[in-house]
C-alpha positions in Angstrom: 14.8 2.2 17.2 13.4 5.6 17.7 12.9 7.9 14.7 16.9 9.8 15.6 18.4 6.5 16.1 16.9 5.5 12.2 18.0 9.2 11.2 21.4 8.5 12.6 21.8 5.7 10.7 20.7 7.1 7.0 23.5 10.0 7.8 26.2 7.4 8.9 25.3 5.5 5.0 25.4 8.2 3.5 28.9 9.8 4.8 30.5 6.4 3.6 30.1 8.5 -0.2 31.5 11.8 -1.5 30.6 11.7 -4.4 27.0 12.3 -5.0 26.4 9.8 -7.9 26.9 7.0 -5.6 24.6 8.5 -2.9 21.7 8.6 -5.9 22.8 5.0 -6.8 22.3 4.6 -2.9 18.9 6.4 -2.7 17.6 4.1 -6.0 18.7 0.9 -4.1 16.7 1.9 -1.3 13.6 2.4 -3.6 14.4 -0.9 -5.1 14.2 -2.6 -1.5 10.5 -0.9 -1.4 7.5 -3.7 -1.1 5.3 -4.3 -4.3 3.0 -1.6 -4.4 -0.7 -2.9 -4.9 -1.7 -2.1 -8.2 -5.5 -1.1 -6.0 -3.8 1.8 -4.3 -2.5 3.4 -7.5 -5.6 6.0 -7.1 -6.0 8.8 -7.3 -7.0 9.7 -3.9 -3.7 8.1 -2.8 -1.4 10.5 -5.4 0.6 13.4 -3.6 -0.1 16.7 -4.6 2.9 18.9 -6.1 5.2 16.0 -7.2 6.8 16.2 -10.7 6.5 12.7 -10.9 3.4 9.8 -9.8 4.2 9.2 -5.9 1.6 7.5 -4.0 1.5 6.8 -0.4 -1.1 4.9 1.8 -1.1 4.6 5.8 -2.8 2.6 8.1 -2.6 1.7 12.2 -1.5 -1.0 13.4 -0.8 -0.8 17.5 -0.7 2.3 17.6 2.2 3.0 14.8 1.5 4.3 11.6 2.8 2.0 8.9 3.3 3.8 5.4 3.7 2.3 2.3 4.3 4.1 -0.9 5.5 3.9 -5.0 6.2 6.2 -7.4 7.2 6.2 -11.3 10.5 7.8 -11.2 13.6 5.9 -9.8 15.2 8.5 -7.9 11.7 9.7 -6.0 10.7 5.7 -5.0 14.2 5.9 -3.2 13.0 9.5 -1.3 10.0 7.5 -0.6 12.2 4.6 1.0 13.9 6.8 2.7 10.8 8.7 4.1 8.8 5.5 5.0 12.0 3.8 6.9 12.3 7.1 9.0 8.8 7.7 9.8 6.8 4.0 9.2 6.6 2.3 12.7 6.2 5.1 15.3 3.1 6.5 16.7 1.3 9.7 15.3 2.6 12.0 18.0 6.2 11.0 17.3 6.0 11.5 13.5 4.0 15.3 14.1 7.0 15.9 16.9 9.9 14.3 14.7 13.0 17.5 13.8 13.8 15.5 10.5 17.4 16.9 10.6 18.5 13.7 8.2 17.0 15.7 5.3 19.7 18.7 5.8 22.5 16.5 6.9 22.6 14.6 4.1 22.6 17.7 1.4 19.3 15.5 -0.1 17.2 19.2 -0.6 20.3 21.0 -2.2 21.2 17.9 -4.6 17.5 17.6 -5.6 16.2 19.7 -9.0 13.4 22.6 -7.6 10.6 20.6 -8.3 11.8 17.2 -6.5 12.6 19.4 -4.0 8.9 20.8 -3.8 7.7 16.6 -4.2 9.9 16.1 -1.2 8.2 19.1 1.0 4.2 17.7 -0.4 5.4 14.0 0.8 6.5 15.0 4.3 3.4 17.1 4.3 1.0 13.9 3.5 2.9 11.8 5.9 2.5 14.2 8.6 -1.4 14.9 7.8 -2.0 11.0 7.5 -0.3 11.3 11.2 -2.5 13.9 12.6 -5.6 12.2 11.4 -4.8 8.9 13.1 -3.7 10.8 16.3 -7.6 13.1 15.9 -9.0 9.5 15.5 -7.4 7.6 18.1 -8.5 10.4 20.8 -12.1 10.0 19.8 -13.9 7.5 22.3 -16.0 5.7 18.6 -12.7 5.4 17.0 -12.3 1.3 16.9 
C-alpha cells in the first residue's frame, strides 16, 4: 500500500464518526495498538522538540523503508503518533519527503486539536521528515553500509 492508499483508508475510518468524541476514542485505540516502546529509547535525544507532552520517536532502515517507532505520555498524542507511524513507517525516504499528507486536513485532526497539540503535531511531522532526509543523504553516499 502506497502512503495515499494508507491515507485513504484513515479518512474512510474516520467518516464512519460524527461525532468527534468517538473519533478521539478512535485516535486513543490506535495509540493503544502502538508496540511496547523500549524503555532504552526514552532519551533524550529521541524526545521531539515543541510537544506539550513527552513524544519520542526512533527510525531506522530496513530495505530501504524507513520504519518508525514512537511513544508518548499523553493518550491522545500516542494515538497522533499511531497514526503518523502507520502513514509514513514502511516507505522509502524519498516518498515520505514527497508525501502531500492531505489525511491531516481531511480528517478536521489540526482544527479539533488544542494550539499546542497542534504545534506537537507540526514538530512530529517535522522529525519524521528530517529522520527521512538523513537516511535518503546517507543512502546516496558510496561509505554508507
Amino acid at each position: 500500500m502506497d502512503i495515499n492508499d494508507i491515507q485513504d483508508e484513515l479518512i474512510e475510518e474516520f467518516s464512519s464518526f460524527d461525532d468527534w468524541m468517538d473519533r478521539y476514542s478512535l485516535i486513543i485505540e490506535m495509540g493503544n495498538s502502538l508496540p511496547p516502546f523500549p524503555a532504552a529509547d526514552r532519551t533524550e535525544q529521541n524526545l521531539i522538540d515543541g510537544c506539550q507532552s513527552k513524544v519520542w520517536f526512533t527510525a531506522h532502515m530496513e530495505d530501504g523503508k524507513v520504519i518508525y517507532h514512537g511513544d508518548s505520555d499523553a493518550i491522545l498524542v500516542k494515538g497522533i503518533v499511531a497514526m503518523l507511524i502507520r502513514v509514513l513507517s514502511g516507505h522509502t525516504p524519498a516518498e515520505i519527503l514527497d508525501a502531500d499528507l492531505y489525511f491531516i486536513d481531511r480528517i478536521h485532526l489540526k482544527e479539533h486539536l488544542s494550539p499546542t497539540r497542534s504545534n506537537g503535531l507540526t514538530a512530529m511531522l517535522k522529525q519524521m521528515r528530517r529522520e527521512a532526509a538523513v537516511f535518503r543523504e546517507l543512502s546516496t553516499r558510496s561509505d554508507f553500509v
